[in-house]
C-alpha positions as CSV (number, residue, x, y, z in Angstrom):
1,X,88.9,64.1,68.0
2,X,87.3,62.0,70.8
3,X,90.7,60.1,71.2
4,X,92.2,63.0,71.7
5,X,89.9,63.7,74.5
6,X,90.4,60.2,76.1
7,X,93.8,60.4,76.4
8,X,94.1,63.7,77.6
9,X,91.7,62.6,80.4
10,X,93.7,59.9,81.2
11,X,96.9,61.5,81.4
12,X,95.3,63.9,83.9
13,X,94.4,61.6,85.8
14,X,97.8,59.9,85.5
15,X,99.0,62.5,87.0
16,X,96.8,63.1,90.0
17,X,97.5,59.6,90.8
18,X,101.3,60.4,90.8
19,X,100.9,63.4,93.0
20,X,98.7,61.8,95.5
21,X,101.6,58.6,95.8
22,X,104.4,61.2,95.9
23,X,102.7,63.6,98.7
24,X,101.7,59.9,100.9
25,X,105.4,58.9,100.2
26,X,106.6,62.4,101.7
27,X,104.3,61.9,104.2
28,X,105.0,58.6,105.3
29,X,109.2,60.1,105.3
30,X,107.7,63.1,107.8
31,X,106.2,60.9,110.0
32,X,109.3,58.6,110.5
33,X,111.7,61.7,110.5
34,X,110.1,63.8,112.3
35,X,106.8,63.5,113.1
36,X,104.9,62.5,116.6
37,X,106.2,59.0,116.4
38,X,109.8,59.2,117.3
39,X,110.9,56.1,117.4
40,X,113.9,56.7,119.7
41,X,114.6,53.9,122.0
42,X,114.5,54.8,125.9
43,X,115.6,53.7,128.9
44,X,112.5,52.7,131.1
45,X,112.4,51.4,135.2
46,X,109.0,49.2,135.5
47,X,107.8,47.9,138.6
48,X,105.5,44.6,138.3
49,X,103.6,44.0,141.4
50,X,102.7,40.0,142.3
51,X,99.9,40.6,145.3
52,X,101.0,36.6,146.5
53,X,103.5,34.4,145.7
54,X,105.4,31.2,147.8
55,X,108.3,32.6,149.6
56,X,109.8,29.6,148.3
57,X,109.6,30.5,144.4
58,X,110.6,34.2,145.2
59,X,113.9,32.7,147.0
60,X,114.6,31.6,143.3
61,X,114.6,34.9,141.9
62,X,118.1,36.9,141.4
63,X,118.8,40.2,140.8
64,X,119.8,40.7,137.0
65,X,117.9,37.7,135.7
66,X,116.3,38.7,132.8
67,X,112.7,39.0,132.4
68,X,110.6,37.7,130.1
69,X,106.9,37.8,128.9
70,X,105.2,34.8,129.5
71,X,102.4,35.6,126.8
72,X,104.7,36.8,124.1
73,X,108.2,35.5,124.8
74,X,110.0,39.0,124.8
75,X,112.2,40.1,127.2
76,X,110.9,42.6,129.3
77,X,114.0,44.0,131.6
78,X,116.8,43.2,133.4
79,X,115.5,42.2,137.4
80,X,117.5,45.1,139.2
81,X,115.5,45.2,143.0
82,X,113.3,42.7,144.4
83,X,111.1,44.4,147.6
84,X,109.1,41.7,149.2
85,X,106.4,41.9,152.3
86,X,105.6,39.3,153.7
87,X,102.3,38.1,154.5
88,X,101.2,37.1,157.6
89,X,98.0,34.6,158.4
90,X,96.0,37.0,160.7
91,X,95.6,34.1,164.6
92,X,93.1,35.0,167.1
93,X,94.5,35.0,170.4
94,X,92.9,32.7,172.5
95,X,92.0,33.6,176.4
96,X,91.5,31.5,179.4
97,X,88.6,31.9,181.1
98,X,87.0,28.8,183.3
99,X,83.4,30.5,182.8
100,X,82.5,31.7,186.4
101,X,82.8,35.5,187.0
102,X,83.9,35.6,191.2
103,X,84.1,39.5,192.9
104,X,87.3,38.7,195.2
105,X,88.5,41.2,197.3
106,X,92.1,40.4,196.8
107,X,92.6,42.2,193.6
108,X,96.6,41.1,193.9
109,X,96.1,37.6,192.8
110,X,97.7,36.6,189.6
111,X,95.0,36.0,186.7
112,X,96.0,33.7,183.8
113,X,96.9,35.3,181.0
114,X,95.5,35.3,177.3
115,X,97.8,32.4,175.5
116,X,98.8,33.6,172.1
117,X,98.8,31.2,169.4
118,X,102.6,30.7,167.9
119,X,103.1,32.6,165.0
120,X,104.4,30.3,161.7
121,X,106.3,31.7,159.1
122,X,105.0,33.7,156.4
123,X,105.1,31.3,153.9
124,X,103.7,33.7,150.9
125,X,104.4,37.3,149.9
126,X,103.5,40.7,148.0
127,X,106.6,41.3,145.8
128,X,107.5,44.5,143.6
129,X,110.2,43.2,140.9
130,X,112.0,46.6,139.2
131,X,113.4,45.7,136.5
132,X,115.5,48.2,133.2
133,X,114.2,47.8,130.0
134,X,115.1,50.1,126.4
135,X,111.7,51.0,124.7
136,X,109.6,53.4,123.2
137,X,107.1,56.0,124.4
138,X,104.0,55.4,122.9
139,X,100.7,57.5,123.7
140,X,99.9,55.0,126.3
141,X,102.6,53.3,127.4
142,X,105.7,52.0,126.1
143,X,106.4,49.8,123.4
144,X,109.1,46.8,123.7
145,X,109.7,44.8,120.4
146,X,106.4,44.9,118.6
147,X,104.0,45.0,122.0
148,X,102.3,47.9,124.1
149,X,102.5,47.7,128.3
150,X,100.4,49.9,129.9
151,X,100.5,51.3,133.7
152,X,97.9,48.7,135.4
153,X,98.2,45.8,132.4
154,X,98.5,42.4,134.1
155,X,100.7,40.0,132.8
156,X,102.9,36.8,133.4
157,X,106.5,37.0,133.4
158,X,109.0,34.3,133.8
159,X,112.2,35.7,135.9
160,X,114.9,32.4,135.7
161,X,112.8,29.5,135.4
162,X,109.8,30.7,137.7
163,X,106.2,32.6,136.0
164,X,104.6,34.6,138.0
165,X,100.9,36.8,137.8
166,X,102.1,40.6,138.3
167,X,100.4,43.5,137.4
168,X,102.5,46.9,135.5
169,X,102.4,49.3,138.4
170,X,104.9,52.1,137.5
171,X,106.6,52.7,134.0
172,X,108.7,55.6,135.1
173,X,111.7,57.6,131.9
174,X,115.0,56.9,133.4
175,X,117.2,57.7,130.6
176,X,119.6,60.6,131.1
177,X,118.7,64.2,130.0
178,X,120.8,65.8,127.1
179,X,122.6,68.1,129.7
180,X,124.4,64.9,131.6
């Protein structure tokens, strides 16, 4: 009699067992299928900001070089626009004055004008790099190959053979709606 008991326990318990791995399978199938979590990859247009560069490095840069992450090694777009501003060294401008203050009545006399100093060339830059990458909307950002970029995230990416430190500053849908 208690054997009978024993394995009738266990057989009901066999059985929750099963039903709890067949409803986390089914589940796990809803999720992938149909749940939140999509999966469906995207076209995405992300700007990455670098606040200062050398001109000299950004003259390297092409348009469709591909970009890549320098902390992970995944590419993270195709370069498609390059918008660069240069930046300027801010040069007082310098006036003549021999230090004696005269009142002349002859107000038609020439007085020396302030000498500006020459302006060089910018030799740095701000540069916004656009670049096309296919991802996947996440809750936070998007996801390319197995890692997360967020709207604000700094990183380093290599464009051709230069790195440079750039922060994400727009991740903005591009691909085309159903209707097109």
């Amino acid at each position: 009699m208690l054997s009978k008991k024993i394995i009738w326990k266990l057989n009901i318990i066999d059985i929750l067992l099963l039903a709890i791995i067949i409803l986390s399978v089914a589940a796990l199938i809803y999720k992938s299928a149909w749940g939140r979590g999509n999966n469906k990859y995207e076209t995405y247009t992300i700007t990455y900001v670098c606040e200062s560069s050398p001109i000299d490095l950004l003259n390297k840069v092409e348009y469709g070089d591909i970009c890549i992450d320098g902390s992970y090694g995944n590419e993270i777009g195709v370069l498609d626009n390059i918008n660069l501003t240069p930046i300027t060294e801010n040069y007082s401008v310098a006036a003549i004055s021999n230090g004696s203050v005269e009142n002349n009545e002859n107000d038609d006399e020439d007085q020396p004008s302030p000498t500006p100093f020459p302006t060089p060339e910018p030799v740095r830059a701000k540069a916004e790099f656009v670049t096309t990458v296919e991802g996947m909307k996440t809750d936070h950002g998007i996801k390319i190959d197995k890692n997360i970029y967020l709207m604000g995230q700094s990183a380093q990416i290599i464009i051709g053979d230069v790195i440079f430190d750039v922060y994400i500053s727009c991740l903005l849908y591009t691909s085309p709606s159903p209707r097109d």
